[in-house]
KOLLOPA-613995 format. One record per residue: residue in three letters; x, y, z of N, C-alpha, C in turn. Coordinates in pm, whole numbers, plus 50000, padded with zeros to 5 digits. Example, Ala and Ser with C-alpha at 12.3 -4.5 7.8 and 13.67 -1.06 7.14 Angstrom:
BEGIN
ALA513194943150780512304955050780513204967050780
SER512854977550708513674989450714512905000350787
//
This chain:
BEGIN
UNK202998020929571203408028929682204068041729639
UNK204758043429534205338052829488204498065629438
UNK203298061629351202198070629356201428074329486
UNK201618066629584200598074329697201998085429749
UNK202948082529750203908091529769203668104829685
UNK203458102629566203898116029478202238121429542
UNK201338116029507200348116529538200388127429676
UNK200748126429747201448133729895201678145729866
UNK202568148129798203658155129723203118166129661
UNK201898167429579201128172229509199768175729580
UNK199758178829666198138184729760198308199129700
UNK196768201929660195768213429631195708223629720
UNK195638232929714195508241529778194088241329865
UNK193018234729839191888229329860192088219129975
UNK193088210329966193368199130053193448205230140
UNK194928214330144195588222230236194248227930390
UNK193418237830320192218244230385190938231630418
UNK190988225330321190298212530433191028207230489
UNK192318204930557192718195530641192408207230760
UNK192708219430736192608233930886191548233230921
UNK190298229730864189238227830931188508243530806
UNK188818253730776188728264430746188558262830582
UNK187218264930552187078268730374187268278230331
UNK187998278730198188218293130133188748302430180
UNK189338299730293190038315130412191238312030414
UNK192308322230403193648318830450193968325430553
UNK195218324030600194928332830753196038346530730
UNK195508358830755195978372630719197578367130775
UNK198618376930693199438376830718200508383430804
UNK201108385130925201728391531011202998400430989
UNK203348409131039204048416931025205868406431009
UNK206498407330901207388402130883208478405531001
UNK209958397131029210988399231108211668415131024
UNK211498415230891212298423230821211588437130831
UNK209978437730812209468452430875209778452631019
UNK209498445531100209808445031254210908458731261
UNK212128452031193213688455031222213148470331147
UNK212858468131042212948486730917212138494830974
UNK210918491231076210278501931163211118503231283
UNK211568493031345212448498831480213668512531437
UNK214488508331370215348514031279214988527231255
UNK213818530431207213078542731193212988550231310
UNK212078542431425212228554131511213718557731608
UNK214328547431611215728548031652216088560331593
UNK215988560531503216598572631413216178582431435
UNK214768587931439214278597531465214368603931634
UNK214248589831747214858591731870215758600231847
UNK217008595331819218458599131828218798612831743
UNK218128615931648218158627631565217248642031684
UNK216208639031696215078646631782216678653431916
UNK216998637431997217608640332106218928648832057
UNK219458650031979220618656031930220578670731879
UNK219698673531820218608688831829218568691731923
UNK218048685332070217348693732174218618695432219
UNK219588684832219221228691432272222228698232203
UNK221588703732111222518712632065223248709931936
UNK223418698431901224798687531849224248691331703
UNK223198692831669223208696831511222968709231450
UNK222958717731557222568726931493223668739631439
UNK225428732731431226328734531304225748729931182
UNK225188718531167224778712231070223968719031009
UNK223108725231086221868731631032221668743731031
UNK223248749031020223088760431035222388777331108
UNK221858768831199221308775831332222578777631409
UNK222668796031436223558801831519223198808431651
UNK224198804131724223858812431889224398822331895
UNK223878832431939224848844431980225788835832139
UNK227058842932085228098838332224227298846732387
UNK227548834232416226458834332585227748835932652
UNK227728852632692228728850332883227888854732963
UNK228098849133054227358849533174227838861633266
UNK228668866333239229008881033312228428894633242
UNK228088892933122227638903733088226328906533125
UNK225558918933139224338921133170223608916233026
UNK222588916733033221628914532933220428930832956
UNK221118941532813220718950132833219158954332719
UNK218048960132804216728957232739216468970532657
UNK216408971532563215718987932485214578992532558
UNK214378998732667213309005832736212849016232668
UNK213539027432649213029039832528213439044732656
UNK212739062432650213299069332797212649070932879
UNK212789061832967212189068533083211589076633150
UNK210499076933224210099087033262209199084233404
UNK209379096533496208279088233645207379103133692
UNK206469092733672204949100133701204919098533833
UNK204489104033921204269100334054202629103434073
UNK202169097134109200759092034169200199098634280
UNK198639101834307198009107134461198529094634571
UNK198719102134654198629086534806197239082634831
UNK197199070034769196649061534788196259055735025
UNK195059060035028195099056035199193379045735129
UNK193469032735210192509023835181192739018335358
UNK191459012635385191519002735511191208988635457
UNK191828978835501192418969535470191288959135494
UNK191338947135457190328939535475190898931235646
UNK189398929035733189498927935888188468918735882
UNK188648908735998187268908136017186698910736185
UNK187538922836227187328934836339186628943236284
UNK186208950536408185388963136373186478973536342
UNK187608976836409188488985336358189538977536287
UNK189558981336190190668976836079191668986336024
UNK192928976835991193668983735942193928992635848
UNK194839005935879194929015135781195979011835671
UNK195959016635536197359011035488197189030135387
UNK198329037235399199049049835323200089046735219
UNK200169044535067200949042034973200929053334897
UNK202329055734870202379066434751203539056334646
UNK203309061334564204159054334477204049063734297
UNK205019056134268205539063534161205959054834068
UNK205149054333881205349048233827206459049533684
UNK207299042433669208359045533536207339041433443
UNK207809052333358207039045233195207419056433091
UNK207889046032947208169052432833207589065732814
UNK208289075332787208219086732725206779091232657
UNK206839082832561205979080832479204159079132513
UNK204449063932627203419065032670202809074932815
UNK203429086832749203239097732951201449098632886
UNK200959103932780199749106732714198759093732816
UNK199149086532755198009075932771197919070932934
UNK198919073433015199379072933165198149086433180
UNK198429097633187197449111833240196049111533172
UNK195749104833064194189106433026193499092833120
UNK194579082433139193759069133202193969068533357
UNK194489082633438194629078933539193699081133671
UNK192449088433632191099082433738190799065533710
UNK191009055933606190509044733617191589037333670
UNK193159042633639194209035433767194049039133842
UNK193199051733910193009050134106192279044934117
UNK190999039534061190159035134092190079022334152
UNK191119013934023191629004234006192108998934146
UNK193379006034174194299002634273193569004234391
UNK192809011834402191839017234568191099003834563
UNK190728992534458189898985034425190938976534522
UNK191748977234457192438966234511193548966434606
UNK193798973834662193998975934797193158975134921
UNK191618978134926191078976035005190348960934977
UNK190598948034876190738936634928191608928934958
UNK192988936835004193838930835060194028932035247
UNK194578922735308194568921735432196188926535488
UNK196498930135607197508937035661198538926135640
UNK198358909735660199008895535622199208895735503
UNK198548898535411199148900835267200188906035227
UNK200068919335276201388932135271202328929935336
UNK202448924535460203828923935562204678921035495
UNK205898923735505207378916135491207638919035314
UNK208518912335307209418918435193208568909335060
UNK208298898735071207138888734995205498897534994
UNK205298906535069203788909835067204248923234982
UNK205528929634995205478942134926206048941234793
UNK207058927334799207278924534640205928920234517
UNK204808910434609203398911934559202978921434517
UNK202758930534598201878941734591202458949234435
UNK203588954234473203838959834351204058949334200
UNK204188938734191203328929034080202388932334035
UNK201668933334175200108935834092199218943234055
UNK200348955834141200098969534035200438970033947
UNK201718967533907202048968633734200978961333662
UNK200618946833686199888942033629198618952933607
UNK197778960333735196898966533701196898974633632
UNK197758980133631198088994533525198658991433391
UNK199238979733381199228976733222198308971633153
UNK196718966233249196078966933184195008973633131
UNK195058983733242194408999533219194749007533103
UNK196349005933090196929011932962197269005932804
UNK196708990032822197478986932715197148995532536
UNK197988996332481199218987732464200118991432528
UNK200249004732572201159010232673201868997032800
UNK202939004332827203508990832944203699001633078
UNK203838993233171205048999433259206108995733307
UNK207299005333296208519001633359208828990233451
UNK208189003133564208448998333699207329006233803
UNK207279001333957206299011234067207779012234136
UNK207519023734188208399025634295207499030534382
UNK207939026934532207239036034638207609044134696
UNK206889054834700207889063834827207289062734959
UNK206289061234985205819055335103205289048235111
UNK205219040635183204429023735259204129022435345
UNK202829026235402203249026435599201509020535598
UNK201469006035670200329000135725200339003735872
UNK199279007935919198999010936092197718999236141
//
């Protein structure tokens, strides 16, 4: 009895895989408790590092400096000098879907660098063109109110800076606005 004991005691690695039913195969091995923990750990870390950057908290550490932020001071932009071209009045009729449609009369007047006055007076038949373009597909509902005229002039600058680029513009100012 003592030998069927040791006998016990001493199984083959062979035994082992014939008793599983399974020859020659062992079964792949799973991710240990101890990687489990050393990958969590990892991104914990990287969490908490990432979130501490986006708030601010390391970047003594890292030597990244802010300029001191007050909130009362203006935030003043290098424009260069100024300068205002003033423009033909613009008269377009408005998009209707009447037989008589609305009139719209704009004059306006554009700021722009010094520098770029050149490139403003050689490109400015393709900014009327432009703007007449696009004034007469706008509707009298477009323009109304303080939202249709803050638009409008958006999207002249937009047009004209891209008539001129690299050139920019300031600003439009209007001197007249009058839809009938």
């Amino acid at each position: 009895m003592a030998d069927d004991k040791e006998a016990e005691d001493t199984e083959t690695p062979e035994d082992i895989d014939d008793q599983s039913g399974e020859i020659g195969e062992t079964k792949p091995k799973r991710f240990s408790k101890k990687m489990i923990i050393i990958a969590g750990s990892v991104v914990l870390l990287i969490t908490l590092g990432g979130g501490l950057f986006a708030m601010g908290v390391m970047d003594s550490l890292l030597g990244i400096e802010h300029a001191e932020e007050d909130s009362d001071a203006p935030v003043v932009l290098e424009l260069g000098v100024p300068i205002y071209i003033d423009q033909p009045e613009f008269v377009a009729d408005l998009k209707t879907g009447e037989c008589v449609g609305s009139l719209l009369k704009l004059s306006l007047t554009i700021q722009i660098d010094e520098e770029f006055e050149d490139i403003l007076t050689k490109r400015q038949p393709k900014i009327i063109d432009r703007i007449q373009q696009y004034l007469r597909s706008q509707t009298k509902e477009d323009l109304s109110g303080k939202e249709g005229s803050d638009k409008l002039r958006d999207n002249l600058v937009q047009i004209v800076n891209a008539t001129i680029k690299p050139a920019s513009v300031h600003y439009i100012l209007f001197r007249s606005f009058v839809i009938r």
